[in-house]
N, CA, C and O atoms as a Tinker XYZ file with bonds, in Angstrom:
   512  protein
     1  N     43.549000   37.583000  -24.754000    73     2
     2  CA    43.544000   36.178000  -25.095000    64     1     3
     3  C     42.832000   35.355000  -24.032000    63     2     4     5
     4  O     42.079000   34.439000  -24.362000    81     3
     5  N     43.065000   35.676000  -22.733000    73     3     6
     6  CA    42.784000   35.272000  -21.683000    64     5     7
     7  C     40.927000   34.996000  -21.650000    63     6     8     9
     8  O     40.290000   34.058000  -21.170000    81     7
     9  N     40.503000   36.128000  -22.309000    73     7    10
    10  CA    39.214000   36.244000  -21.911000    64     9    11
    11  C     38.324000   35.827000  -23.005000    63    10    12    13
    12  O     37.198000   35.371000  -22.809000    81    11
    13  N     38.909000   36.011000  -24.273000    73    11    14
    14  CA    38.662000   34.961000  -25.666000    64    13    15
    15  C     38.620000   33.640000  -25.152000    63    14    16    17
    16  O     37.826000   32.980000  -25.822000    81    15
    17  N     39.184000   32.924000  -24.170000    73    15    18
    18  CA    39.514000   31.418000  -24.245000    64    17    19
    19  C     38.382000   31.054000  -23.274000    63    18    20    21
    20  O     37.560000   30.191000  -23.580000    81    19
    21  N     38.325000   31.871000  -21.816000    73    19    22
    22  CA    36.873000   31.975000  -20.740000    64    21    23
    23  C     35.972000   31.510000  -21.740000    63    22    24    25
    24  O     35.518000   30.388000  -21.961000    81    23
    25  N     35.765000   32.918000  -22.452000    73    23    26
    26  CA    34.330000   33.022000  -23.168000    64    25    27
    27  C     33.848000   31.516000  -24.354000    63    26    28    29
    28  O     32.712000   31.188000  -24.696000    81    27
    29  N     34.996000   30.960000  -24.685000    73    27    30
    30  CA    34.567000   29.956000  -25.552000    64    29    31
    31  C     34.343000   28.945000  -24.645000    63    30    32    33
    32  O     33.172000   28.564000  -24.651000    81    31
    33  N     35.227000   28.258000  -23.696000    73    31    34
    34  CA    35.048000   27.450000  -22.719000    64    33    35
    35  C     33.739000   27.541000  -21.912000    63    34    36    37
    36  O     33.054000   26.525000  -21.795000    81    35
    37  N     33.339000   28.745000  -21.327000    73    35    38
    38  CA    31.989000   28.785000  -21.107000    64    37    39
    39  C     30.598000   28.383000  -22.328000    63    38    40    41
    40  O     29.613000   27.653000  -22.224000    81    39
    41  N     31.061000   29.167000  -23.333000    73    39    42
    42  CA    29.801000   28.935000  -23.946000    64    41    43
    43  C     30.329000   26.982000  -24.898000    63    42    44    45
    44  O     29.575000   26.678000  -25.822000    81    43
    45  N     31.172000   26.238000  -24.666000    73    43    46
    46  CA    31.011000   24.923000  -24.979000    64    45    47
    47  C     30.533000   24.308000  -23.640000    63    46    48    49
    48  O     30.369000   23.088000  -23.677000    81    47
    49  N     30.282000   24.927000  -22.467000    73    47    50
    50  CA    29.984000   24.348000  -21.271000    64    49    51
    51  C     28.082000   24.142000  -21.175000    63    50    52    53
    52  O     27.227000   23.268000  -21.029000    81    51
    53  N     28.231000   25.612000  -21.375000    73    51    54
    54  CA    26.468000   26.158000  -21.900000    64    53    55
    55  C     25.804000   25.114000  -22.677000    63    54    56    57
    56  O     24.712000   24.743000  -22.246000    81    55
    57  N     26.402000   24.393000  -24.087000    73    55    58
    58  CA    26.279000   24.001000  -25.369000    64    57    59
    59  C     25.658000   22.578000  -24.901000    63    58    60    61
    60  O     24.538000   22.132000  -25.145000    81    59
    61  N     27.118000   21.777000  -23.873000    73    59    62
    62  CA    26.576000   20.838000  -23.544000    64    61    63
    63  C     25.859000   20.620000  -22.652000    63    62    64    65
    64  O     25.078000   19.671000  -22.729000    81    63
    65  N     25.896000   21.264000  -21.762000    73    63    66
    66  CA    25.191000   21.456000  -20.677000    64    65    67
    67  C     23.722000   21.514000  -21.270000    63    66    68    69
    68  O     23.049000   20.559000  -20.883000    81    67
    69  N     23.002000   22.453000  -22.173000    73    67    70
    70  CA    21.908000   22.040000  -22.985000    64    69    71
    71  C     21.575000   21.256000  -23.765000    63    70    72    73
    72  O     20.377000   21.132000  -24.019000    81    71
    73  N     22.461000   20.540000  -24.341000    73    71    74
    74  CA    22.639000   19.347000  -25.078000    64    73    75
    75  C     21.741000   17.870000  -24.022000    63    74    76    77
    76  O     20.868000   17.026000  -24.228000    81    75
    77  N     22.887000   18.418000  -22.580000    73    75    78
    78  CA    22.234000   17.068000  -21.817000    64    77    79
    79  C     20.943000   16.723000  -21.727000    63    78    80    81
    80  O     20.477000   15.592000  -21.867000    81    79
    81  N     19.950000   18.456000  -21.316000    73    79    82
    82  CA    19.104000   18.462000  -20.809000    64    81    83
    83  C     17.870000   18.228000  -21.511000    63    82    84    85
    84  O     16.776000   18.189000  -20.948000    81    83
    85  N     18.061000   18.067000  -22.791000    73    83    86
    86  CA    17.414000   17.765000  -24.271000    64    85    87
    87  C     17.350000   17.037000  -24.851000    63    86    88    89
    88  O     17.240000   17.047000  -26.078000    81    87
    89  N     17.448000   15.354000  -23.461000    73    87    90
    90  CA    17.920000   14.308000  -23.776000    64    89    91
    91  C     16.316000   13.700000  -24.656000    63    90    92    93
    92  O     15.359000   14.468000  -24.758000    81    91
    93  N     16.275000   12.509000  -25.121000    73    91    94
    94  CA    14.728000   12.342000  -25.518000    64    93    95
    95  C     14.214000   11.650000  -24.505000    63    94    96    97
    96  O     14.856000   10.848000  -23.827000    81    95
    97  N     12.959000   11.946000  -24.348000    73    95    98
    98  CA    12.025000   11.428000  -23.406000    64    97    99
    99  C     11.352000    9.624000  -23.927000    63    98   100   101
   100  O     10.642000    9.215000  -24.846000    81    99
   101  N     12.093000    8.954000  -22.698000    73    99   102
   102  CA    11.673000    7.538000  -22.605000    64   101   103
   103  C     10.676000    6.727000  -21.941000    63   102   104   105
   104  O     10.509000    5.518000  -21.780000    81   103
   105  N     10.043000    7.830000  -21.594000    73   103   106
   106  CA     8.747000    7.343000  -21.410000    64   105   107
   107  C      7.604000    6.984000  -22.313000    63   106   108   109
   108  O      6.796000    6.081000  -22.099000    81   107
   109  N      7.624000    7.712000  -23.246000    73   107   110
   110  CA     6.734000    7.095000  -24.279000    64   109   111
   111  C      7.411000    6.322000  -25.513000    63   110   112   113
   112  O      7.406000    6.674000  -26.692000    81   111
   113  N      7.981000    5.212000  -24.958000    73   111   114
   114  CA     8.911000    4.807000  -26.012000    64   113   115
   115  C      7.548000    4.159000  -26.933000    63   114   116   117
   116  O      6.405000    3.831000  -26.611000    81   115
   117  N      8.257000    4.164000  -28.138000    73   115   118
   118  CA     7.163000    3.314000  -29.281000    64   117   119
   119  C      7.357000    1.804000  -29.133000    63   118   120   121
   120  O      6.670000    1.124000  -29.896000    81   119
   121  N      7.873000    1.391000  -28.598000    73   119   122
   122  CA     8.160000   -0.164000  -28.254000    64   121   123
   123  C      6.717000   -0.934000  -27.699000    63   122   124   125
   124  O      6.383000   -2.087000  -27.971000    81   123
   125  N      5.777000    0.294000  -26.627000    73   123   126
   126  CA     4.862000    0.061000  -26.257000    64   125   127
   127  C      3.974000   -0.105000  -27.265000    63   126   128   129
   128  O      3.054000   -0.897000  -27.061000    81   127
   129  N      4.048000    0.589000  -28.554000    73   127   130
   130  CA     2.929000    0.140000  -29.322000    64   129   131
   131  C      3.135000   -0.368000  -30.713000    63   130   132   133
   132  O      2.480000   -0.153000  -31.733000    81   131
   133  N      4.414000   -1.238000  -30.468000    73   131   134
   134  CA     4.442000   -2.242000  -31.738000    64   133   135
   135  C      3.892000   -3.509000  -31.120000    63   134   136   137
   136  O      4.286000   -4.078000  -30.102000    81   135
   137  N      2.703000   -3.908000  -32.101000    73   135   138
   138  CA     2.082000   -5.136000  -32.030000    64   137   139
   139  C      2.744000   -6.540000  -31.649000    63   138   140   141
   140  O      2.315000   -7.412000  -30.892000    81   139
   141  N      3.864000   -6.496000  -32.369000    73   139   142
   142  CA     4.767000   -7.837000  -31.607000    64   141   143
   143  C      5.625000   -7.741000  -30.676000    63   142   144   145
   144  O      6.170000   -8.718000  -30.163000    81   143
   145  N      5.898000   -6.202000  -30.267000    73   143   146
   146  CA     6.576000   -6.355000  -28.894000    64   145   147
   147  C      5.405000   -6.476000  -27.717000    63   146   148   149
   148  O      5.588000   -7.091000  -26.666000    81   147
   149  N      4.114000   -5.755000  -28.081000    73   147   150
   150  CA     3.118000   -6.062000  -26.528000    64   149   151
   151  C      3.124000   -7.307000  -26.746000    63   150   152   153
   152  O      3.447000   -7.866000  -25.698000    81   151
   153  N      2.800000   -8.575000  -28.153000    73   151   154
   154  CA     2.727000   -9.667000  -27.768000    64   153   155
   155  C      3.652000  -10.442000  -26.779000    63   154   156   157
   156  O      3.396000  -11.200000  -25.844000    81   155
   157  N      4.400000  -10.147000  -27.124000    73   155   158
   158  CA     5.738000  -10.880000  -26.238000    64   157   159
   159  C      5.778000  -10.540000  -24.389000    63   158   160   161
   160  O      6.063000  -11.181000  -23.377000    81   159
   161  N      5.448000   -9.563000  -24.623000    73   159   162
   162  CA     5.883000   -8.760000  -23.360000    64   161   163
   163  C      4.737000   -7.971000  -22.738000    63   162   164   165
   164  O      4.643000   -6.920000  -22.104000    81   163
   165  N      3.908000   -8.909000  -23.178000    73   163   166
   166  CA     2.173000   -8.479000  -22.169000    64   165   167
   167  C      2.433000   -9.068000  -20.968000    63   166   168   169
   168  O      3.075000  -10.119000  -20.979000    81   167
   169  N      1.951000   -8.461000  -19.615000    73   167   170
   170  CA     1.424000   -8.986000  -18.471000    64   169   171
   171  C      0.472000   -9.480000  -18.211000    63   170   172   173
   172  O     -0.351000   -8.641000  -17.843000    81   171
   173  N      0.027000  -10.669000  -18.199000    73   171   174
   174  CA    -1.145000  -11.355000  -18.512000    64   173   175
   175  C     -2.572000  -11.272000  -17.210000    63   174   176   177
   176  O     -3.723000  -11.684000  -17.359000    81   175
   177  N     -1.781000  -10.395000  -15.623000    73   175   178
   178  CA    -2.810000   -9.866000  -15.250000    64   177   179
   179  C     -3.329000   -8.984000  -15.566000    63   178   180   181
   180  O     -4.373000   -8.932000  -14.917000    81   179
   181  N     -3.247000   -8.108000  -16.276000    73   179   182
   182  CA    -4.212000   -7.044000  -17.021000    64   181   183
   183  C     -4.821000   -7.052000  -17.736000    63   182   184   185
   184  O     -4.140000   -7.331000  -18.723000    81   183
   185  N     -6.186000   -6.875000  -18.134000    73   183   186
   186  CA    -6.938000   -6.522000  -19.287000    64   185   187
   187  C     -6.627000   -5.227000  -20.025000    63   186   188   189
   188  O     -5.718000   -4.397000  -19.974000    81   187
   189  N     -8.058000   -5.430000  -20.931000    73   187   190
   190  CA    -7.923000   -4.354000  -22.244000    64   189   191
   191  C     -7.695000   -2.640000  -21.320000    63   190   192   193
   192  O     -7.075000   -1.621000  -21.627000    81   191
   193  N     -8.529000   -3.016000  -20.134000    73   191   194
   194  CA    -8.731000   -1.076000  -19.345000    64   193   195
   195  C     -8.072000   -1.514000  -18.610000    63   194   196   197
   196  O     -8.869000   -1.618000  -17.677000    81   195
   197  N     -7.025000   -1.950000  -18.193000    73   195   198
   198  CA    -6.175000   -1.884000  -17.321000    64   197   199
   199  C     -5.901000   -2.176000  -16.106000    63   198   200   201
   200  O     -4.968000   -1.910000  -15.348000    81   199
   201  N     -7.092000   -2.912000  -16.013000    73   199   202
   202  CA    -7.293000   -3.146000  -14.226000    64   201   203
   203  C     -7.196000   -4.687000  -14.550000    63   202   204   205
   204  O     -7.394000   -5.258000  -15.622000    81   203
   205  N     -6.699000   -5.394000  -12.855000    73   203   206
   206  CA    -6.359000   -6.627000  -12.853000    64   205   207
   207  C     -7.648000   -7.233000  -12.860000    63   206   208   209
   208  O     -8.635000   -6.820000  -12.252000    81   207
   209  N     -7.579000   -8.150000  -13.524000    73   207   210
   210  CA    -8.768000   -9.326000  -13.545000    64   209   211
   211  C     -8.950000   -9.659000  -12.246000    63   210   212   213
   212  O    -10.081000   -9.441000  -11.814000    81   211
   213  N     -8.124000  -10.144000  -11.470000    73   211   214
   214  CA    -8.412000  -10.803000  -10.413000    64   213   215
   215  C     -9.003000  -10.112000   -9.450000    63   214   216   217
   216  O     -9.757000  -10.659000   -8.645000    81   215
   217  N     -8.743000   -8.911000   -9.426000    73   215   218
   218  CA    -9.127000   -8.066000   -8.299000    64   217   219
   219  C    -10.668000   -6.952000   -8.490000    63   218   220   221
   220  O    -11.186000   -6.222000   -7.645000    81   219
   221  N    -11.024000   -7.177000   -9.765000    73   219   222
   222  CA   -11.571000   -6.151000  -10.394000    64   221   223
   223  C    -12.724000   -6.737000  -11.208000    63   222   224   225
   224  O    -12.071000   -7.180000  -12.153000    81   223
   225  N    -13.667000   -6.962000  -11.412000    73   223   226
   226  CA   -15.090000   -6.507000  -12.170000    64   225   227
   227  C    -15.718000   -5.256000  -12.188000    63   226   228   229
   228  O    -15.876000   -4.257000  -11.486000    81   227
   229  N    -16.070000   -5.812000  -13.492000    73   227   230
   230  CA   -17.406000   -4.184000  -13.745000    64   229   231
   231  C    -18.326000   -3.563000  -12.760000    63   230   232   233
   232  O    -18.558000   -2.363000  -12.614000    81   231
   233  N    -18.813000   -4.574000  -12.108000    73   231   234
   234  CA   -19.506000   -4.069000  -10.694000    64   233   235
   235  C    -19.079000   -3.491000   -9.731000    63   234   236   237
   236  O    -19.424000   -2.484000   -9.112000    81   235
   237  N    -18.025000   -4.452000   -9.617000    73   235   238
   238  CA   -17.806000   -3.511000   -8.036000    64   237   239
   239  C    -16.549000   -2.328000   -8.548000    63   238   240   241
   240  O    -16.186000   -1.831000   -7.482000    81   239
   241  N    -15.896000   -1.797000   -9.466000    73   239   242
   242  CA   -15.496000   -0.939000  -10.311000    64   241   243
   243  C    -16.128000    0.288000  -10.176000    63   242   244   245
   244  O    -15.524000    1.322000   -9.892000    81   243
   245  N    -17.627000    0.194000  -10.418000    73   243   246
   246  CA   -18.896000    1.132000  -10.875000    64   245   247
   247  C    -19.680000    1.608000   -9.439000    63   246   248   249
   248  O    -20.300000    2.656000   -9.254000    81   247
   249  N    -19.448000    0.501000   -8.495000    73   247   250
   250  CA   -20.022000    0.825000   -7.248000    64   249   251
   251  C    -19.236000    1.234000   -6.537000    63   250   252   253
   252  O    -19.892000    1.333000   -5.500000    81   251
   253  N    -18.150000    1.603000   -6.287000    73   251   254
   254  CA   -16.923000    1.970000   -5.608000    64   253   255
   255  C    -17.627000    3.044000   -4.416000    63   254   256   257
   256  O    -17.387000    2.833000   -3.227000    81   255
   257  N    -18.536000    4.240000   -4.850000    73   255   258
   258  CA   -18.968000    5.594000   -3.839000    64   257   259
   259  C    -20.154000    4.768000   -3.717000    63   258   260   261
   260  O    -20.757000    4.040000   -4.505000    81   259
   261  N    -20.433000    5.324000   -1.623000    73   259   262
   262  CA   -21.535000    4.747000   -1.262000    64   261   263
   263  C    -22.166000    6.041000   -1.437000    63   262   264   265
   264  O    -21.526000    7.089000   -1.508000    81   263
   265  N    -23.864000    5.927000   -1.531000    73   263   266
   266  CA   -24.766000    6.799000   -1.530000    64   265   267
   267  C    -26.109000    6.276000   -0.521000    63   266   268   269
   268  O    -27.044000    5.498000   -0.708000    81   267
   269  N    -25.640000    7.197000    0.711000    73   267   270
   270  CA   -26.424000    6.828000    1.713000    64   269   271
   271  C    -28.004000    6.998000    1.739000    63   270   272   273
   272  O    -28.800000    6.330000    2.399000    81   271
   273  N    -28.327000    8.248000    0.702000    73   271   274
   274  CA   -29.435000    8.145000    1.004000    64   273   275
   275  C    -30.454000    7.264000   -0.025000    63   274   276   277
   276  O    -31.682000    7.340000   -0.009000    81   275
   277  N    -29.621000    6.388000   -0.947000    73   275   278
   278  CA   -30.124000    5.695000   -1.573000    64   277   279
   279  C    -30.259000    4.283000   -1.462000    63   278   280   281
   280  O    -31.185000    3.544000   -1.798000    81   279
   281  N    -28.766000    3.962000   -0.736000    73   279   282
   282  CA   -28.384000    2.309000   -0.649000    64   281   283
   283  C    -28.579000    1.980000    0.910000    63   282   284   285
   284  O    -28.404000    0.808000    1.246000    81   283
   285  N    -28.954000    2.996000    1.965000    73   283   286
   286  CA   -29.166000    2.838000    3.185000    64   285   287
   287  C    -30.652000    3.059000    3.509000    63   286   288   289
   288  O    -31.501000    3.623000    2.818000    81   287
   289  N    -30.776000    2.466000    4.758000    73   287   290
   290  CA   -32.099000    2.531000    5.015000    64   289   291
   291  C    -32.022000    3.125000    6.549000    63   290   292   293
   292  O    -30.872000    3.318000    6.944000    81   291
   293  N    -33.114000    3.452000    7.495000    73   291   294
   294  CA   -33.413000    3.882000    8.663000    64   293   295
   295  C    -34.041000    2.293000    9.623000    63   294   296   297
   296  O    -34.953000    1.489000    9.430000    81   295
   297  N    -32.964000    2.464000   10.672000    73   295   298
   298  CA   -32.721000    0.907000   11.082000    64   297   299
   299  C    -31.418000    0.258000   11.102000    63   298   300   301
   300  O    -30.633000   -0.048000   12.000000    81   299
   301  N    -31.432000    0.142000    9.812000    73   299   302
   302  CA   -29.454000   -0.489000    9.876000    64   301   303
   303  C    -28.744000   -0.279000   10.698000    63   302   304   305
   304  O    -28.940000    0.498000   11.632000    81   303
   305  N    -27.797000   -0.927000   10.502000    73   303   306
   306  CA   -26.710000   -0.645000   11.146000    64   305   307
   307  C    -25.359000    0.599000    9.940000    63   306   308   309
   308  O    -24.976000    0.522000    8.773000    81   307
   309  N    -25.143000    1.372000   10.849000    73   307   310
   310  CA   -23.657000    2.232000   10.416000    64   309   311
   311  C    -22.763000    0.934000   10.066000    63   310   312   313
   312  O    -22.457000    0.009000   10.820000    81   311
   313  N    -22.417000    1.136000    8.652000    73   311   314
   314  CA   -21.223000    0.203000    8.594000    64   313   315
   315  C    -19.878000    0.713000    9.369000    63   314   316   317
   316  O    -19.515000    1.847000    9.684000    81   315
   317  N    -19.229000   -0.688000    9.569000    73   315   318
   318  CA   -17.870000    0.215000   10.518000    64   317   319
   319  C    -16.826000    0.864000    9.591000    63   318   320   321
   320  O    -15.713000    1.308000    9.873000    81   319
   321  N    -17.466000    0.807000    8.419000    73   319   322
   322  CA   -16.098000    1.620000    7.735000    64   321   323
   323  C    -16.188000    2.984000    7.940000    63   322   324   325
   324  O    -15.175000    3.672000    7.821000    81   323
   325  N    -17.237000    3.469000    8.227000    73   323   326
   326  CA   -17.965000    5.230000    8.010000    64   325   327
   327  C    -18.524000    5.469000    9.907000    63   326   328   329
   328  O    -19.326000    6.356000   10.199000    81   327
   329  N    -17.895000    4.471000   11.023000    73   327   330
   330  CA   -17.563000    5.004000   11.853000    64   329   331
   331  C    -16.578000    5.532000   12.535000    63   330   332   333
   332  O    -16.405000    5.378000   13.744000    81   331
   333  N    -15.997000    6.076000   11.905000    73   331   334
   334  CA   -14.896000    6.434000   12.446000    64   333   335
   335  C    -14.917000    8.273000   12.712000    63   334   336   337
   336  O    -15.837000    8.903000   12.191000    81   335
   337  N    -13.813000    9.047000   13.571000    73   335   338
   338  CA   -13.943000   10.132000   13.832000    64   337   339
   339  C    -13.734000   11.521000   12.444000    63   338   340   341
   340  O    -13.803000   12.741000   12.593000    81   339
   341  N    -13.492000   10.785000   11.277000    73   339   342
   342  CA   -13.286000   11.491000    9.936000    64   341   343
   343  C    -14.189000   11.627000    9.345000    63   342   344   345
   344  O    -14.068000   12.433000    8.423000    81   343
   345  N    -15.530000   10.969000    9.507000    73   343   346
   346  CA   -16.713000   11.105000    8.786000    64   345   347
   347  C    -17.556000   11.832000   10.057000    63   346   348   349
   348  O    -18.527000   12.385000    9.541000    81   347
   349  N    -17.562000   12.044000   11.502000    73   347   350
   350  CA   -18.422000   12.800000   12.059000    64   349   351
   351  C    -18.236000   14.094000   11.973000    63   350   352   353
   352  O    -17.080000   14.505000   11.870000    81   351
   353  N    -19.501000   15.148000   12.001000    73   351   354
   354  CA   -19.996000   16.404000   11.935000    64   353   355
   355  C    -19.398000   16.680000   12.842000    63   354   356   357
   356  O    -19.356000   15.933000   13.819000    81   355
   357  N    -18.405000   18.470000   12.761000    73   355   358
   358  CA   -18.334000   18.874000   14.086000    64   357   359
   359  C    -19.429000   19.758000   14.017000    63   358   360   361
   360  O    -20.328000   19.919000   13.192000    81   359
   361  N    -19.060000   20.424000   15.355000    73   359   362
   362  CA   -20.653000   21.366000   16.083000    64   361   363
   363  C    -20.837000   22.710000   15.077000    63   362   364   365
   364  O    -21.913000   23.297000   14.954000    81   363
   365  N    -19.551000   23.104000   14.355000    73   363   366
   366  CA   -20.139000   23.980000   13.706000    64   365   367
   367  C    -20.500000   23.939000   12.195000    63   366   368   369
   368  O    -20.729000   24.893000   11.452000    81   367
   369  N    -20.496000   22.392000   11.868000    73   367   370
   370  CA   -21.394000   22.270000   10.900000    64   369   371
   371  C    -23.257000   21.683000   10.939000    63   370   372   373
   372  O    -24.257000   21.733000   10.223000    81   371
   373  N    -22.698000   20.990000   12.683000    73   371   374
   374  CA   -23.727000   20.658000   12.572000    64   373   375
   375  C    -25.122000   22.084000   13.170000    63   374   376   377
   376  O    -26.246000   21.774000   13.565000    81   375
   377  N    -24.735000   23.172000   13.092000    73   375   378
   378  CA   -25.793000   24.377000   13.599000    64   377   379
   379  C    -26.649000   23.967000   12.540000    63   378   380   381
   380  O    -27.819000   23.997000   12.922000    81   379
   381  N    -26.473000   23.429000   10.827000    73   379   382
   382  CA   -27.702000   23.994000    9.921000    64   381   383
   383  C    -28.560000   22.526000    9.966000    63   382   384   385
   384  O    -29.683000   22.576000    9.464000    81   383
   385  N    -28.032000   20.964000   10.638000    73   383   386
   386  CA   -28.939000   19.910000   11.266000    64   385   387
   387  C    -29.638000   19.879000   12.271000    63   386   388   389
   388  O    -29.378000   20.706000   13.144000    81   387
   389  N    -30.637000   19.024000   12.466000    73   387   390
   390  CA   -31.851000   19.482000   13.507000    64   389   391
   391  C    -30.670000   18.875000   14.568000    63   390   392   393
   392  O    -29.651000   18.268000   14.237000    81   391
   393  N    -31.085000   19.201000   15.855000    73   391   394
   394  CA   -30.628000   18.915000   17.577000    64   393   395
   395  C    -30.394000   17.314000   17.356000    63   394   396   397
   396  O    -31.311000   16.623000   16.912000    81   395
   397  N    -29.104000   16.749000   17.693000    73   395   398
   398  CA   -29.437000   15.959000   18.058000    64   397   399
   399  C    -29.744000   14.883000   19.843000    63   398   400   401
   400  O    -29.167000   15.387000   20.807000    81   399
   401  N    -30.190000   14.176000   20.004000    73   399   402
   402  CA   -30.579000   13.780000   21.088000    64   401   403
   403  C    -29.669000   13.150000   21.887000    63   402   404   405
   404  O    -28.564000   13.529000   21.498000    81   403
   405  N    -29.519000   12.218000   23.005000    73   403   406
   406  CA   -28.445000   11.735000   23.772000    64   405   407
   407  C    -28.174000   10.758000   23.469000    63   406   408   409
   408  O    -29.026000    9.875000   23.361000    81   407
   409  N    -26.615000   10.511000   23.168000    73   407   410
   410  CA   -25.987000    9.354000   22.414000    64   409   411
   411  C    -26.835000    9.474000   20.924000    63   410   412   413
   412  O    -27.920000    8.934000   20.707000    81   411
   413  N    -26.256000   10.107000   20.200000    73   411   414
   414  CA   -26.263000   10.462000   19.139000    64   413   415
   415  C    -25.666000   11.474000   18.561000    63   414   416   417
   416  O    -25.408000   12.571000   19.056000    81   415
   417  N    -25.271000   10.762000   16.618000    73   415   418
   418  CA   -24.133000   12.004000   16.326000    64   417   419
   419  C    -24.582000   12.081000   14.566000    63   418   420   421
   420  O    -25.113000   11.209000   13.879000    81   419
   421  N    -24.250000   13.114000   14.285000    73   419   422
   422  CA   -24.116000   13.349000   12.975000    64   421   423
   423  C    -23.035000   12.458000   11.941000    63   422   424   425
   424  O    -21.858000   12.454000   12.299000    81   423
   425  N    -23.269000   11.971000   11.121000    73   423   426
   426  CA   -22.059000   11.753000   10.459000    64   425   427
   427  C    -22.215000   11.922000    8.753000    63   426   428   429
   428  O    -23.275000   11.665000    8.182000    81   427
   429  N    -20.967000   12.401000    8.029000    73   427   430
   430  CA   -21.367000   12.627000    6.609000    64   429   431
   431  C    -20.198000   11.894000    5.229000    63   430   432   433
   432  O    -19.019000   11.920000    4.879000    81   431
   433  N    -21.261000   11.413000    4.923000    73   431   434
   434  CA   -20.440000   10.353000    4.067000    64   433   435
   435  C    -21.420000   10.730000    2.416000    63   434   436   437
   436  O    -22.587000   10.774000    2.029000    81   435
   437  N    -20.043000   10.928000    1.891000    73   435   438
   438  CA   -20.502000   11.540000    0.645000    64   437   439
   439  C    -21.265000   12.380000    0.064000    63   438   440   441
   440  O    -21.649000   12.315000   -1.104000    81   439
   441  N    -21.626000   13.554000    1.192000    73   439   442
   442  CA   -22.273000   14.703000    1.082000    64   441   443
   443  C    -23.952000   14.396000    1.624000    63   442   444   445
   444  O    -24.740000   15.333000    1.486000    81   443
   445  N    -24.317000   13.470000    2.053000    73   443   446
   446  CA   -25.085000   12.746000    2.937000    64   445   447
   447  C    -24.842000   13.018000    4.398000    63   446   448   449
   448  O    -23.789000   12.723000    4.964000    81   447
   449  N    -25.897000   13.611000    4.990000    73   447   450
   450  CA   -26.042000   13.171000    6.966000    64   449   451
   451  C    -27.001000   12.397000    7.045000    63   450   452   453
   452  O    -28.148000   12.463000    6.603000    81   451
   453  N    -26.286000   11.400000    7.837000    73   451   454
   454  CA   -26.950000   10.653000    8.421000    64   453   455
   455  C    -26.906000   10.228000   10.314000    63   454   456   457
   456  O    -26.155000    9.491000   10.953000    81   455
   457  N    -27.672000   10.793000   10.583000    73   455   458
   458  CA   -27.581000   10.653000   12.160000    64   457   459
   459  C    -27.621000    9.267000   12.909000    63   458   460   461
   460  O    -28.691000    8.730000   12.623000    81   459
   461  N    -27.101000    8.717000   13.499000    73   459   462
   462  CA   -26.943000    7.334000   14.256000    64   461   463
   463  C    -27.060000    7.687000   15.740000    63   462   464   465
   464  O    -27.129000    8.834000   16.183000    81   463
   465  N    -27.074000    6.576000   16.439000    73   463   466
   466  CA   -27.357000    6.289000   17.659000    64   465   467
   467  C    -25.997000    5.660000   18.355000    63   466   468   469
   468  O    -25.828000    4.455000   18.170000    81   467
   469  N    -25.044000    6.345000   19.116000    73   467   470
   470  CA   -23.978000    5.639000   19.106000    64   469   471
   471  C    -24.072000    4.567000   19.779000    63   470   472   473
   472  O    -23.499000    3.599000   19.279000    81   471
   473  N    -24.766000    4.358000   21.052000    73   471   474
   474  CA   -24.633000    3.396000   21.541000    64   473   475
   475  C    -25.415000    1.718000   20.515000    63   474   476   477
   476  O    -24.780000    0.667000   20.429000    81   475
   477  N    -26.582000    1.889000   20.001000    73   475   478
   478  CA   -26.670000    0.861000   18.975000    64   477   479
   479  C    -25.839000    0.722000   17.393000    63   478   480   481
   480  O    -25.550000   -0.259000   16.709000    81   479
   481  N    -25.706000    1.650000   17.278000    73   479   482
   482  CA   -25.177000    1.751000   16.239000    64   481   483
   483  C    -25.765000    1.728000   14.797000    63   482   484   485
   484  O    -25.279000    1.447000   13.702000    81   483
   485  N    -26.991000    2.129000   15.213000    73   483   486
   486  CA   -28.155000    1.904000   13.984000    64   485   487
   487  C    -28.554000    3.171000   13.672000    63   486   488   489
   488  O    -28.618000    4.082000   14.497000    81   487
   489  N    -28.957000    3.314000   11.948000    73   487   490
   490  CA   -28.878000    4.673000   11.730000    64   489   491
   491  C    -30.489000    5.134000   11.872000    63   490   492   493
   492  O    -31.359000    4.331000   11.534000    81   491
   493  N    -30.915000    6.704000   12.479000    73   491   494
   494  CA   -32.272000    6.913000   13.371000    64   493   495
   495  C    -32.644000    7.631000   11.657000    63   494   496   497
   496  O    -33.691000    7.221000   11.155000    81   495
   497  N    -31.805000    8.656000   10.824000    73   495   498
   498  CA   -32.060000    9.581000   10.052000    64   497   499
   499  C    -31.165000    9.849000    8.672000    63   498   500   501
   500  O    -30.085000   10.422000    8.821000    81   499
   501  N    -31.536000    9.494000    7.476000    73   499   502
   502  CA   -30.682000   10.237000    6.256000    64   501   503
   503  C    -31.003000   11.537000    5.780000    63   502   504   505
   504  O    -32.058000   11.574000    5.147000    81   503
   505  N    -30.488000   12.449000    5.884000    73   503   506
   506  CA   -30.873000   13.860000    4.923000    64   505   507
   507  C    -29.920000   13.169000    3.557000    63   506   508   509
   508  O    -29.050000   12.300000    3.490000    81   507
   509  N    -30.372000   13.763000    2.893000    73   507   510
   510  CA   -29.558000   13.678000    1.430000    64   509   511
   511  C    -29.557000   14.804000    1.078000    63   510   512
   512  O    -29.028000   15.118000    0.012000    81   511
């Protein structure tokens, strides 16, 4: 009797215990796509793609990756965002770039080297 009563008690434990875990998923509630609940309950900083108006145009959206050997020139200046020690070459990548000279370093930004001059800070070379 003893072990008749275990065995049912376990398997109503099992029952609910899977029951819980099979709860429905509320993340995609349909609330999101009845027409008069988004009316009501739109956030009016967002547009149709999702990005805030205020912060966001098509342009600068689309221009987000720099491409050095296209939007830079020889002369400039290194912007200071892409000086920092995360974008310079170490020595054993830089074996397959030519030598560089004194006060000067490799640096690679977006699959681009471009060699600078540290002390001016102006870029001498782009490989692309």
């Amino acid at each position: 009797m003893k072990k008749v009563l275990s065995a049912t008690v376990l398997a109503l434990t099992g029952l609910i215990a899977t029951s819980a875990m099979a709860a429905p998923d509320h993340r995609n509630d349909d609330r999101r796509y009845n027409a008069a609940y988004s009316q009501n309950h739109q956030d009016q900083r967002w547009n149709d793609r999702g990005h805030d108006n205020n912060r966001y145009d098509s342009k600068k959206w689309n221009d987000s990756r720099v491409n050095p050997s296209r939007q830079w020139r020889v002369g400039q200046s290194l912007p200071r965002a892409y000086d920092s020690s995360r974008y310079k070459v170490s020595d054993r990548e830089a074996r397959r770039l030519p030598n560089t000279g004194r006060y000067q370093q490799w640096y690679k930004v977006n699959g681009d080297y471009v060699l600078v001059n540290e002390r001016s800070n102006r870029i001498l070379r782009i490989m692309g």
